[in-house]
C-alpha positions as CSV (number, residue, x, y, z in Angstrom):
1,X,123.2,132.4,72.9
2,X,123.7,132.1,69.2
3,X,126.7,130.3,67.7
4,X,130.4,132.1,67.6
5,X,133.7,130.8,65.6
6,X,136.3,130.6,68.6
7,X,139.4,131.3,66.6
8,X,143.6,130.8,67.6
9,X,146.1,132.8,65.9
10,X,148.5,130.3,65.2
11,X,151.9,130.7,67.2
12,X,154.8,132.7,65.4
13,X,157.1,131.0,63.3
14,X,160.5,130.1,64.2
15,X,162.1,132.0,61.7
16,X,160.1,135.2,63.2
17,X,160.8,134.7,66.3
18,X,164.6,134.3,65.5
19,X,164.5,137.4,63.6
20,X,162.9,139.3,66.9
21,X,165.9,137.3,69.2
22,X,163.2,135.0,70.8
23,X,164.9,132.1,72.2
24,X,163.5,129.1,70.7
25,X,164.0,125.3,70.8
26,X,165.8,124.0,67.3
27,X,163.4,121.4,66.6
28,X,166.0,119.9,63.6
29,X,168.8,119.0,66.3
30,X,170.0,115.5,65.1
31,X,171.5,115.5,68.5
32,X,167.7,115.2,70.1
33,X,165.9,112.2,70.7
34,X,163.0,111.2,68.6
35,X,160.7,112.8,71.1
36,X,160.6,116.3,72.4
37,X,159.1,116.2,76.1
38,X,157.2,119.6,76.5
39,X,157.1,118.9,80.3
40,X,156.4,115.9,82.4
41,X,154.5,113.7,80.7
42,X,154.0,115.1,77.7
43,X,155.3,113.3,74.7
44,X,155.0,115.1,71.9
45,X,156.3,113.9,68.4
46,X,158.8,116.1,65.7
47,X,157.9,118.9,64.8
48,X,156.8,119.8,68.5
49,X,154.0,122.5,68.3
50,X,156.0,124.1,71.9
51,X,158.4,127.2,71.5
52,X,160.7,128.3,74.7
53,X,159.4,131.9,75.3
54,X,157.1,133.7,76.9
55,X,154.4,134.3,75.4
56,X,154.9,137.3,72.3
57,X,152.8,140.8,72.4
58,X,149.4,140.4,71.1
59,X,149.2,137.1,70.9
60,X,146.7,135.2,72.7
61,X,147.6,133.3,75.7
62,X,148.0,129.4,75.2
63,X,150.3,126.7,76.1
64,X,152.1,126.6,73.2
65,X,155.0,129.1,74.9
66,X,156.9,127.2,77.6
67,X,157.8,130.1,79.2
68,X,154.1,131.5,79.8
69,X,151.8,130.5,82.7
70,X,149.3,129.0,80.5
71,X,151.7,126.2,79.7
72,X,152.5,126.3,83.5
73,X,149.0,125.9,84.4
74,X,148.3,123.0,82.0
75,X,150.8,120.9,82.5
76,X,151.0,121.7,86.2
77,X,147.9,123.2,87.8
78,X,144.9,121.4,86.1
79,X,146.4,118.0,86.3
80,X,146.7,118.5,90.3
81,X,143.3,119.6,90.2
82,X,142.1,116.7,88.2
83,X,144.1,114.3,90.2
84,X,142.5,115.8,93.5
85,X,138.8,115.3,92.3
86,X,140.0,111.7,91.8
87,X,141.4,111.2,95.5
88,X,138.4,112.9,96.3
89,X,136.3,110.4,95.0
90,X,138.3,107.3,96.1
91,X,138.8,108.5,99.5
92,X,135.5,109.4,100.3
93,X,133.3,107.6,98.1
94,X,130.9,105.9,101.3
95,X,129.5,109.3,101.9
96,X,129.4,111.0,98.3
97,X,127.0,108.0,97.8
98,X,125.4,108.2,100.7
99,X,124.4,112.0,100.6
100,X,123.5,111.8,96.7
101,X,121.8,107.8,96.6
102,X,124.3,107.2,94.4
103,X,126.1,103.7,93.6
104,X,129.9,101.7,93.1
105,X,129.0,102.4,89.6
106,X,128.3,105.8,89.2
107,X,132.0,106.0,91.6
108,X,134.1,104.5,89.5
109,X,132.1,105.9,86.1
110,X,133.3,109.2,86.9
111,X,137.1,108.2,88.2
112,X,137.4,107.0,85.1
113,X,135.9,109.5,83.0
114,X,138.1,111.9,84.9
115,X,141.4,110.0,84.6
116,X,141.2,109.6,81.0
117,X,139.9,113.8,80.4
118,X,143.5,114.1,83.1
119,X,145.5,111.8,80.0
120,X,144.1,113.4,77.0
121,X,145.3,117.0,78.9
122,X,148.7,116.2,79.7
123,X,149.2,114.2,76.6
124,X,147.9,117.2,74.6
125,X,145.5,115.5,72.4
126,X,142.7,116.4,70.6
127,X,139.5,117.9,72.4
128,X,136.6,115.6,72.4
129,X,133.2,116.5,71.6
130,X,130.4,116.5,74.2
131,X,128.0,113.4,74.8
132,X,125.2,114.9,76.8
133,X,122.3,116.1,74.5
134,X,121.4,119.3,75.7
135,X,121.5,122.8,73.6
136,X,124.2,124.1,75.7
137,X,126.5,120.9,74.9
138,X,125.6,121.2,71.4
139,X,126.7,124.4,71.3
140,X,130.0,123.5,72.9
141,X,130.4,121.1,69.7
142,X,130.5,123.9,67.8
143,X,132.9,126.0,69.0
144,X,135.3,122.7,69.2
145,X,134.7,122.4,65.6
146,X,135.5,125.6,64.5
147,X,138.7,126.0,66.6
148,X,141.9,126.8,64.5
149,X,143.3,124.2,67.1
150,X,141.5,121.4,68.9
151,X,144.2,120.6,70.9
152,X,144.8,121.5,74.6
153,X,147.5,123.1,74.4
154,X,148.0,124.8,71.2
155,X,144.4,126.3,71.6
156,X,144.2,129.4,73.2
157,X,144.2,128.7,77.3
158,X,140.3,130.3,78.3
159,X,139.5,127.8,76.3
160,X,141.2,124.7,77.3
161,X,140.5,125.4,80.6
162,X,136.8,126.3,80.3
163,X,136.9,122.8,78.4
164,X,138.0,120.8,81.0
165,X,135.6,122.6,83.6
166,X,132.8,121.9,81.6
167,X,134.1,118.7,80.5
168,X,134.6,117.6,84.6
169,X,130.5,118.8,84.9
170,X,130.1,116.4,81.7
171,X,130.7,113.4,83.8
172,X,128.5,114.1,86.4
173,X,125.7,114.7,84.0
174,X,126.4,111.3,82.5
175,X,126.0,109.2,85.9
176,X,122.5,108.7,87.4
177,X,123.6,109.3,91.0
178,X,126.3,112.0,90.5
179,X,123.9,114.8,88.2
180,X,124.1,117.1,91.1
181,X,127.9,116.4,92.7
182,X,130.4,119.3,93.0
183,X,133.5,117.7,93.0
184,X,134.5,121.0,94.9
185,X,132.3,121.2,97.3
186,X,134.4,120.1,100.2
187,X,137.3,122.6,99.2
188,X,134.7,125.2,99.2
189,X,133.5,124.4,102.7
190,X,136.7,124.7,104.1
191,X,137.8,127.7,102.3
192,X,134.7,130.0,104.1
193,X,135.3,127.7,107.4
194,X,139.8,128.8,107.5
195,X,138.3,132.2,106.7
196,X,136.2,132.9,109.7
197,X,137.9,135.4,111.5
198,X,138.6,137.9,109.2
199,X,135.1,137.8,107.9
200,X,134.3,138.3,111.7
201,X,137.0,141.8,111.9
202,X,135.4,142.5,108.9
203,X,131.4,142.0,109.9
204,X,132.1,144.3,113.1
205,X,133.8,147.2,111.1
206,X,130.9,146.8,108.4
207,X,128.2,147.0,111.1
208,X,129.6,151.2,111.9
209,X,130.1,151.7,108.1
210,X,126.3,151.0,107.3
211,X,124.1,153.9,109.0
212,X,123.5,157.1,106.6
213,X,127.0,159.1,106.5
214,X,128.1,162.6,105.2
215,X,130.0,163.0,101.8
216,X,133.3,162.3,102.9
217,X,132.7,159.2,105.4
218,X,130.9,157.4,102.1
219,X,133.9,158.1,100.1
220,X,136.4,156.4,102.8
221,X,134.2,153.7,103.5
222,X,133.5,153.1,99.7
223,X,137.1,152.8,98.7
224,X,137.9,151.1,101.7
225,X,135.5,147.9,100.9
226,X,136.9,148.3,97.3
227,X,140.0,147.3,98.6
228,X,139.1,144.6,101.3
229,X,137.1,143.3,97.9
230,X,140.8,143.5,95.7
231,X,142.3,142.0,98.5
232,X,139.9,139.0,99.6
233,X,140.4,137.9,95.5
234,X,143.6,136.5,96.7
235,X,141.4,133.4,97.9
236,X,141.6,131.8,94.6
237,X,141.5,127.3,95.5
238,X,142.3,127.1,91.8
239,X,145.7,128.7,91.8
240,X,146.7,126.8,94.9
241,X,145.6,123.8,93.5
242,X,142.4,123.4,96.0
243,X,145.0,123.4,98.9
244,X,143.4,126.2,101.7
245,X,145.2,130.0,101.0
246,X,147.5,130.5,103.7
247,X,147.5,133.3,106.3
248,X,150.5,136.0,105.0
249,X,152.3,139.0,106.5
250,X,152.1,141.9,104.7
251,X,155.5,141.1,103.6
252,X,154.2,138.2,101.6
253,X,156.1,136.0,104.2
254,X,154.1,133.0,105.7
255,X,153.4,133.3,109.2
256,X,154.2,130.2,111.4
257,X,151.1,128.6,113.6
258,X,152.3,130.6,116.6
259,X,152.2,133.8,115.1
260,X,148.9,133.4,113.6
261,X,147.7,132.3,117.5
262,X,148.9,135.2,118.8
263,X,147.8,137.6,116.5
264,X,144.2,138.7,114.7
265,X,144.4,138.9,111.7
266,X,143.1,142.2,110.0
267,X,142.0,142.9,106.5
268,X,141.5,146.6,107.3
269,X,145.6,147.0,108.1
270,X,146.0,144.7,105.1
271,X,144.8,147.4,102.9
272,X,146.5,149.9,104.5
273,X,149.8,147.8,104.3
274,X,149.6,146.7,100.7
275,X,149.1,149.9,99.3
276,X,151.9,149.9,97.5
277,X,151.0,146.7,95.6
278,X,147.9,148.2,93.8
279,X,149.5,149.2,90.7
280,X,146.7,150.6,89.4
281,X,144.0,152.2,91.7
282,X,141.3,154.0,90.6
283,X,139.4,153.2,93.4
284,X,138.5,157.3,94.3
285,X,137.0,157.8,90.3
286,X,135.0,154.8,91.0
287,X,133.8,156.1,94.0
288,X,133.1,159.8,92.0
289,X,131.8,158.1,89.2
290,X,129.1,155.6,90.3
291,X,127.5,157.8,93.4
292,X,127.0,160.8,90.5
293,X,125.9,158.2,88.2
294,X,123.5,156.8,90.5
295,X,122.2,160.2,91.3
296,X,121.1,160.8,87.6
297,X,119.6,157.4,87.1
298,X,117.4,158.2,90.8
299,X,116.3,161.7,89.1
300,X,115.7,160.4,86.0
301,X,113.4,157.5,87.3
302,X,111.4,159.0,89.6
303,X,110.7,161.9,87.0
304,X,109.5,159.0,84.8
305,X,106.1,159.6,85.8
306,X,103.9,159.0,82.5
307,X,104.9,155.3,81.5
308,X,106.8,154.9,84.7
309,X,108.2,151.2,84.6
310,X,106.2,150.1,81.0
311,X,108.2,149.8,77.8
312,X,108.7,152.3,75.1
313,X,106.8,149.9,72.3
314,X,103.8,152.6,73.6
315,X,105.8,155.8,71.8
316,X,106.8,152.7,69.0
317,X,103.3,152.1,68.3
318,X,102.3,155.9,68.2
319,X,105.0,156.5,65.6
320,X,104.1,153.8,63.4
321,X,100.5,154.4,63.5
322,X,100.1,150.7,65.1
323,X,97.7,149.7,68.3
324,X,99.2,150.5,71.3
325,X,99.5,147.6,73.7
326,X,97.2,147.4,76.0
327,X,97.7,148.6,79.9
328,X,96.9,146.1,82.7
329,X,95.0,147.2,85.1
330,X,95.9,145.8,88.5
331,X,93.2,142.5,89.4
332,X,90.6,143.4,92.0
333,X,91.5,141.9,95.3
334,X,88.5,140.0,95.6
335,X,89.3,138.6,92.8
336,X,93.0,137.7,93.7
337,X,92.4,136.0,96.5
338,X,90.3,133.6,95.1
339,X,91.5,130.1,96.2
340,X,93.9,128.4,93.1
341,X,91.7,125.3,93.5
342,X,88.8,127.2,92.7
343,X,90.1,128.0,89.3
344,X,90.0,126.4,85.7
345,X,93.2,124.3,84.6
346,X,94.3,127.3,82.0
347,X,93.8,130.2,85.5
348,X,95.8,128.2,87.6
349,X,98.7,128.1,85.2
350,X,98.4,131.7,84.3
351,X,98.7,132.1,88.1
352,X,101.7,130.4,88.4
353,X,103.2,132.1,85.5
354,X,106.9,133.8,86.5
355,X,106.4,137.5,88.2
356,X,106.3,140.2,85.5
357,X,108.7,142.7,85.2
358,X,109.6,145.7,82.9
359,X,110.4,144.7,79.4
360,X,114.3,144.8,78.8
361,X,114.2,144.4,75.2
362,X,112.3,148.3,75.1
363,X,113.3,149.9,78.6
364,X,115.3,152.8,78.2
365,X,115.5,153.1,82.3
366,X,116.2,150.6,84.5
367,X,113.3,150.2,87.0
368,X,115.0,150.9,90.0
369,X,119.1,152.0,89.8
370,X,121.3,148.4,90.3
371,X,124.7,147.9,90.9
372,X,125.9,144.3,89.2
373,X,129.0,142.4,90.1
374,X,130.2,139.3,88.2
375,X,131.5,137.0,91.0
376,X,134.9,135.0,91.1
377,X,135.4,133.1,94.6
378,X,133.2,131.9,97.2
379,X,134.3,131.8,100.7
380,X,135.9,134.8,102.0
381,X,135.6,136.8,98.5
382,X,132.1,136.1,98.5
383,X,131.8,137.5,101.8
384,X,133.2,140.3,100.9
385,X,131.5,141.3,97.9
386,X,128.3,141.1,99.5
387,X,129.4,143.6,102.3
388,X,130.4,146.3,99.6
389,X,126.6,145.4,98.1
390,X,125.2,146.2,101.9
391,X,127.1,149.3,101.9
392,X,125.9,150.6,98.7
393,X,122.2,149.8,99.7
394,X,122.3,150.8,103.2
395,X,123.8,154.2,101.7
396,X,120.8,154.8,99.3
397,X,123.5,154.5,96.7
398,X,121.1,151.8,94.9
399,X,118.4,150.0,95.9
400,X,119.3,146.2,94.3
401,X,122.0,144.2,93.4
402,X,122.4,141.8,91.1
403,X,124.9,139.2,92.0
404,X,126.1,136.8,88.3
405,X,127.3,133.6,89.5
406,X,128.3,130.4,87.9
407,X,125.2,127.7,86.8
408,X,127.9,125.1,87.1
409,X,130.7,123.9,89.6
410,X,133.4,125.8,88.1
411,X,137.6,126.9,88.4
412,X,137.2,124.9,91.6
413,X,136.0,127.9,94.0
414,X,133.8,130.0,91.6
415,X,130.5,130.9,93.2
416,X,127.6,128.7,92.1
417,X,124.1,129.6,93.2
418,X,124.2,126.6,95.6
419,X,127.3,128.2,97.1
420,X,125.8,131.8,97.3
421,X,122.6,130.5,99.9
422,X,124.8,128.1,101.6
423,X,127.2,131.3,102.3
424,X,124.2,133.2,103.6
425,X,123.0,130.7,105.8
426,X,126.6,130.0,107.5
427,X,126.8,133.4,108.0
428,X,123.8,133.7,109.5
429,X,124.7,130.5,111.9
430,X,128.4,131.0,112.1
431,X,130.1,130.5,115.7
432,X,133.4,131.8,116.3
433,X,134.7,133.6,119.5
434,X,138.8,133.9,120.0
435,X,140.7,136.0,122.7
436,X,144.3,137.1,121.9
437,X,146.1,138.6,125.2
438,X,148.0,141.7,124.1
439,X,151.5,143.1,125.4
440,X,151.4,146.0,127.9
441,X,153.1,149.4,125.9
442,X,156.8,149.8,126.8
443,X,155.7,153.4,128.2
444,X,152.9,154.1,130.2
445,X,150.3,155.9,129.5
446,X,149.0,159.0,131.6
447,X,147.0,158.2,134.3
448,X,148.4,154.3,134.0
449,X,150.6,152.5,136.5
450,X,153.6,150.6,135.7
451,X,152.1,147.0,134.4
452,X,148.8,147.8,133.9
453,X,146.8,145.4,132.5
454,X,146.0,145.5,128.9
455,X,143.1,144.0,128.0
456,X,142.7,141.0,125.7
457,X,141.8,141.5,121.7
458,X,138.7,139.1,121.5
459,X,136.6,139.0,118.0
460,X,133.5,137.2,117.6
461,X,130.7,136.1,115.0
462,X,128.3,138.7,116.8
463,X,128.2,141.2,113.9
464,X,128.8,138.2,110.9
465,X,125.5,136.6,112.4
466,X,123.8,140.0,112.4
467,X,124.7,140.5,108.8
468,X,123.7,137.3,107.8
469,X,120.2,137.4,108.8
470,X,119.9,140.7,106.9
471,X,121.6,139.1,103.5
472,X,119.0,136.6,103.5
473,X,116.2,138.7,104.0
474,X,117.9,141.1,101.2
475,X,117.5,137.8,99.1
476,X,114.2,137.1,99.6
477,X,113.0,140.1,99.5
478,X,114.8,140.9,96.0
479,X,117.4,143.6,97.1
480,X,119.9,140.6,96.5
481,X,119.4,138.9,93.4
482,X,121.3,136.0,91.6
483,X,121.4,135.2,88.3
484,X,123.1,132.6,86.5
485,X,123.5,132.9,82.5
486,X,125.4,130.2,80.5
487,X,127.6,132.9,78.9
488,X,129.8,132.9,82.0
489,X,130.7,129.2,81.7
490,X,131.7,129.6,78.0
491,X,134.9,130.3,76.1
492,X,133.4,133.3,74.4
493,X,135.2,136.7,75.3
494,X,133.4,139.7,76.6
495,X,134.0,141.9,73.4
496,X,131.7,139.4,71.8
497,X,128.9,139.3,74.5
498,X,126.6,142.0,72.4
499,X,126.7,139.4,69.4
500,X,126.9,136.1,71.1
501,X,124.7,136.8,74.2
502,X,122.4,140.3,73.5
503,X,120.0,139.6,75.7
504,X,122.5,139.2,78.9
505,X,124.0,142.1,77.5
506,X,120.9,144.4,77.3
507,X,120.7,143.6,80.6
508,X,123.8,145.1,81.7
509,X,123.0,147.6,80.2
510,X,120.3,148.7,82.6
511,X,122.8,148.5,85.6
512,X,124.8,151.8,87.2
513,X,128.2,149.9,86.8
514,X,129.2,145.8,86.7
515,X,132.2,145.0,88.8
516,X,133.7,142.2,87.4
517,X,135.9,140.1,90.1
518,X,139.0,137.7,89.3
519,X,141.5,137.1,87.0
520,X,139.3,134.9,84.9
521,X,136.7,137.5,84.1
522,X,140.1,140.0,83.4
523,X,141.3,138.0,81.1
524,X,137.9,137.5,79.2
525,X,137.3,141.2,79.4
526,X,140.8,141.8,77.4
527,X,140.3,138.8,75.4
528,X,142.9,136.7,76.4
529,X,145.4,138.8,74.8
530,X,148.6,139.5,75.9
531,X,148.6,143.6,75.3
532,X,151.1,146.2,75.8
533,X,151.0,146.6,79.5
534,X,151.1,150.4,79.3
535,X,147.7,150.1,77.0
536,X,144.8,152.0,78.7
537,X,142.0,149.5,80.0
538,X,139.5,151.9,78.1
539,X,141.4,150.5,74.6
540,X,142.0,146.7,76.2
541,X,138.5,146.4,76.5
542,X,138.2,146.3,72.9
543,X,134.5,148.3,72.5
544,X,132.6,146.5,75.4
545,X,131.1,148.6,77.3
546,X,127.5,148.0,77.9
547,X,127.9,149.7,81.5
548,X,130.7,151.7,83.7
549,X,133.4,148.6,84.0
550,X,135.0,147.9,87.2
551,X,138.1,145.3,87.5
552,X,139.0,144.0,90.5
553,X,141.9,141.5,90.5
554,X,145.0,139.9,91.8
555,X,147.4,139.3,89.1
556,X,147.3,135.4,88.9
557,X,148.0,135.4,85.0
558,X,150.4,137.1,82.5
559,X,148.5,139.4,80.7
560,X,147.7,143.3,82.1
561,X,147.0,146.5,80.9
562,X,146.6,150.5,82.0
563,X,150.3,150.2,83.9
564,X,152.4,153.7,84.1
565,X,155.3,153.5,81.6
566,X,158.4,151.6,82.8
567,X,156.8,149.9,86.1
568,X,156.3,146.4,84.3
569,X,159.9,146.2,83.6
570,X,160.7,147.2,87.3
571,X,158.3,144.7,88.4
572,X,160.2,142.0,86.2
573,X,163.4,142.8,87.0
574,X,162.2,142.4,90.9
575,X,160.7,139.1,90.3
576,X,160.3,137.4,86.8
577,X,157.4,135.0,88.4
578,X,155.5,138.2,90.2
579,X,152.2,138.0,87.6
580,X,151.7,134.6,88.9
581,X,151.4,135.0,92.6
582,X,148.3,137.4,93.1
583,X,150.7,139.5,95.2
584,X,150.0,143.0,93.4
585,X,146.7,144.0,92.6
586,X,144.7,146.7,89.9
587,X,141.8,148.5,90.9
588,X,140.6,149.6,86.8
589,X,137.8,151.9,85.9
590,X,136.3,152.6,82.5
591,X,133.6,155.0,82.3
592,X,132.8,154.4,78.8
593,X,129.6,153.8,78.0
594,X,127.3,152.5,74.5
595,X,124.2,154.9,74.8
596,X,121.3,152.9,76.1
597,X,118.7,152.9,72.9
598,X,115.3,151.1,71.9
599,X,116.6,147.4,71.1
600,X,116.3,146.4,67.3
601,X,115.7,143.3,68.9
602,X,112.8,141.2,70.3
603,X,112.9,140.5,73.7
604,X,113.7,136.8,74.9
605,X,110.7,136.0,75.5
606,X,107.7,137.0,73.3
607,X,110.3,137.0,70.3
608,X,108.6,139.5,67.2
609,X,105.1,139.8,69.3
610,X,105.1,142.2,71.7
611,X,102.6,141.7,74.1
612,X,102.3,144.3,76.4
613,X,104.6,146.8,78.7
614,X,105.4,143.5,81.1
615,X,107.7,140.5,80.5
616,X,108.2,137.2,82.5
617,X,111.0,137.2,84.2
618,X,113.0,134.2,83.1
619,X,113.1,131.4,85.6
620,X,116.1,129.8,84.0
621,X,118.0,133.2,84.7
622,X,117.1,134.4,87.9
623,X,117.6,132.5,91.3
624,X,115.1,132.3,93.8
């Protein structure tokens, strides 16, 4: 990923914002102290970078507006979070050593590297550069360095906070027991353990949505998992704080420990109850969009039959009067199965050479259609988004999916590819079984006696099991994939993914749509800018579009677009707080698309030297 100038637009001016009837704080007040206290513990000396507003149209969200929920978030949200990595390690420090051989030392190393990255946040200072020498750190150095602001909070908030994410991963690197510690582990465990029976309503309801359906079952079922995806995003451990999402009513109201006991909780009424809080839903054009899309891309493949599955650098070649590269013919079987000791030290390491696949840098079709979704939360929201990717193979709708999780611990309950096999293999070995007795109807029904015996409610991990054995062998065998690029733990915004990261975008390229999931990937897909609400998510996206783009996301942040005219100042007038809650939900579809071309680029790989129709699939990319 080549180097990017991460740039602030600085905060308006007083005088502006005066002018517009912005209420701001009059920082030459002789009647103030010396000091101006943006918020707890934040000291910050005349002239105080913070102005009392929200945050202005078409400005980038940052901490610098006291009214926003970036400034929220950082002096509130990541301090918890920081503070609760600490107790973390304090409070169970005898068997975080234990189960990574670390020592007292590597303990208190990262306490303290934590509490001091905690002070330099809510103290606002300036970002410090990165210690551990690797090119991804280095990288991060120079992004710092060409801020307009290095500070927390007058930088724009993606970044601060993608800073202190990777920053927190910094100081495990730097201990010798700790390299491999998720401070978020724990949360993480518990988040897919309180969420056990809805995934089990869920896994049973799945099971009858799977066999081969007519045109207008698909459709139902399609949108339906599109909503039980929007709605599971509400499992977000970093805007609780890491503390477990409670149970809710559909009328947002928590329900008390009886209620829950005597009730199952459903997430196929919850979409049916919450329709009204989608406020954008473009859930049936999805649905249209991607099966007819899909349908082309299967035609189109399979009528592929001359250099089905090589790269176009053979028509390249033709046209500039160059060698063509040459085919490989398949080895003889003999031949490959002669024993690896058997062979010299230059055929054994040839042998184990990553598997080959079509080169990306020159396909202009993918090899087999793919459906890609860029993951937020594990747990439940994992879950979730891997029974919509069941439903979409089991319906012939594609034949893989590509699954883009986080390399590194991340936003506390992002998916890392650590969390996506453990979540495999609990479902495969989950164990839950509850019986909930159910009132007798007020009138009976034909044929039934006065109190007739109604029988219990019971849900089980029958069907979650059952799925989880088939999600693991959809991994092994390759229908599942995961991948894990750096360019999703970096500040850099989507509109700049085709110059920053081309070869992840070339990729996406190839794919029949990429869902993105979250509020953190929303944000990054409008650039962290605070648009006209009623601005279409075709023009928010700012010209990325390497694929179909799907949104799914509760609103946890203040920034939206595509909304009908006049429904975001209803909304306020309702409940000035109601982006911050993940109450109301979008479902956001743009279809347009950059015509997949010849790159003008090398692939990864070979570089300028092209070497044939077949690349190595990248080991560093692609989880097995």
């Amino acid at each position: 990923m080549s180097q990017q100038k991460v740039t602030s637009p600085r905060p308006p001016s007083k005088t502006s914002l005066v002018a517009s009837g912005k209420n701001v704080i009059d920082e030459d007040d002789s009647t103030k102290p010396d000091f101006i206290y943006g918020g707890p513990f934040i000291k910050v000396e005349k002239p105080s970078p913070f102005i009392n507003t929200t945050t202005p149209i078409n400005l980038p969200l940052q901490g610098t507006f006291k009214k926003s929920f970036a400034y929220y978030s950082l002096k509130d949200r990541l301090p918890v979070i920081l503070t609760k990595v600490i107790d973390y390690l304090s409070r169970e420090g005898s068997a975080i050593k234990s189960a990574h051989s670390a020592g007292d030392d590597d303990i208190q190393g990262l306490i303290q590297y934590i509490t001091k990255l905690k002070n330099d946040l809510i103290t606002n200072k300036k970002y410090d550069l990165f210690t551990v020498d690797t090119p991804e750190a280095k990288r991060w150095n120079r992004w710092i360095e060409s801020c307009d602001s290095q500070h927390y909070f007058t930088n724009t908030w993606v970044f601060t906070e993608c800073y202190v994410y990777r920053r927190l991963r910094e100081g495990c690197e730097l201990s010798k027991g700790l390299k491999n510690f998720d401070p978020f582990d724990d949360q993480k465990l518990k988040a897919f353990q309180f969420s056990l029976e809805p995934m089990c309503v869920v896994a049973d309801k799945l099971v009858g949505m799977l066999p081969p359906s007519d045109k207008d079952k698909r459709k139902a079922d399609f949108i339906m998992l599109l909503k039980i995806c929007l709605w599971a995003n509400k499992c977000d451990l970093s805007l609780s704080m890491g503390e477990q999402v409670s149970l809710k009513n559909t009328d947002g109201k928590e329900r008390s420990a009886s209620v829950v006991s005597l009730s199952i909780l459903d997430p196929f009424k919850m979409v049916l109850d919450l329709k009204d809080k989608v406020l954008v839903d473009d859930s049936s054009k999805i649905c249209d969009q991607i099966i007819a899309k899909t349908d082309a891309m299967s035609k189109a493949i399979a009528a592929n039959t001359t250099f089905k599955f090589q790269c176009s650098c053979h028509r390249l070649a033709t046209q500039f009067g160059m060698p063509r590269c040459p085919d490989k013919e398949p080895e003889p079987e003999a031949k490959s199965q002669t024993k690896l000791e058997d062979k010299s030290e230059a055929e054994r390491e040839q042998a184990e050479e990553p598997p080959k696949i079509p080169c990306p840098a020159k396909m202009v079709l993918p090899e087999v259609v793919t459906f890609d979704i860029v993951c937020d939360n594990s747990g439940y929201e994992l879950f979730s988004d891997l029974c919509l990717a069941n439903f979409l193979i089991s319906q012939d709708i594609v034949k893989k999916v590509r699954f883009h999780v986080k390399k590194i611990p991340w936003f506390v309950s992002d998916v890392t590819p650590v969390d996506f096999k453990k979540t495999l293999e609990m479902c495969a070995n989950a164990n839950y079984s509850r019986e909930v007795p159910q009132e007798a109807p007020t009138e009976p029904g034909e044929g039934e006696g006065e109190g007739a015996a109604v029988p219990p409610q019971r849900v089980s991990a029958d069907s979650l099991r059952e799925l989880g054995h088939k999600w693991m062998q959809f991994f092994e065998d390759g229908t599942f994939v995961v991948m894990c690029d750096e360019f999703w733990t970096s500040p850099i915004m989507y509109k700049e993914m085709k110059a920053q990261a081309f070869q992840l975008y070339r990729k996406l390229q190839l794919t029949a749509a990429v869902l993105f999931k979250g509020d953190l990937n929303y944000r990054k897909l409008l650039a962290e800018r605070n648009c006209v609400p009623t601005l279409s998510f075709d023009q928010a996206l700012q010209g990325f579009n390497p694929a179909p783009i799907i949104a799914l996301r509760t609103v946890k942040a203040d920034l939206i677009c595509g909304l009908p005219k006049g429904k975001f100042e209803q909304l306020n007038k309702i409940d000035e707080k109601w982006m911050e809650k993940g109450d109301y939900g979008v479902i956001q579809y743009s279809g347009k698309v950059e015509p997949l071309k010849v790159s003008d680029r090398p692939c990864a790989d070979y570089g300028a030297e092209c070497r044939g129709a077949l690349c190595p699939a990248q080991p560093t990319d692609i989880v097995t």
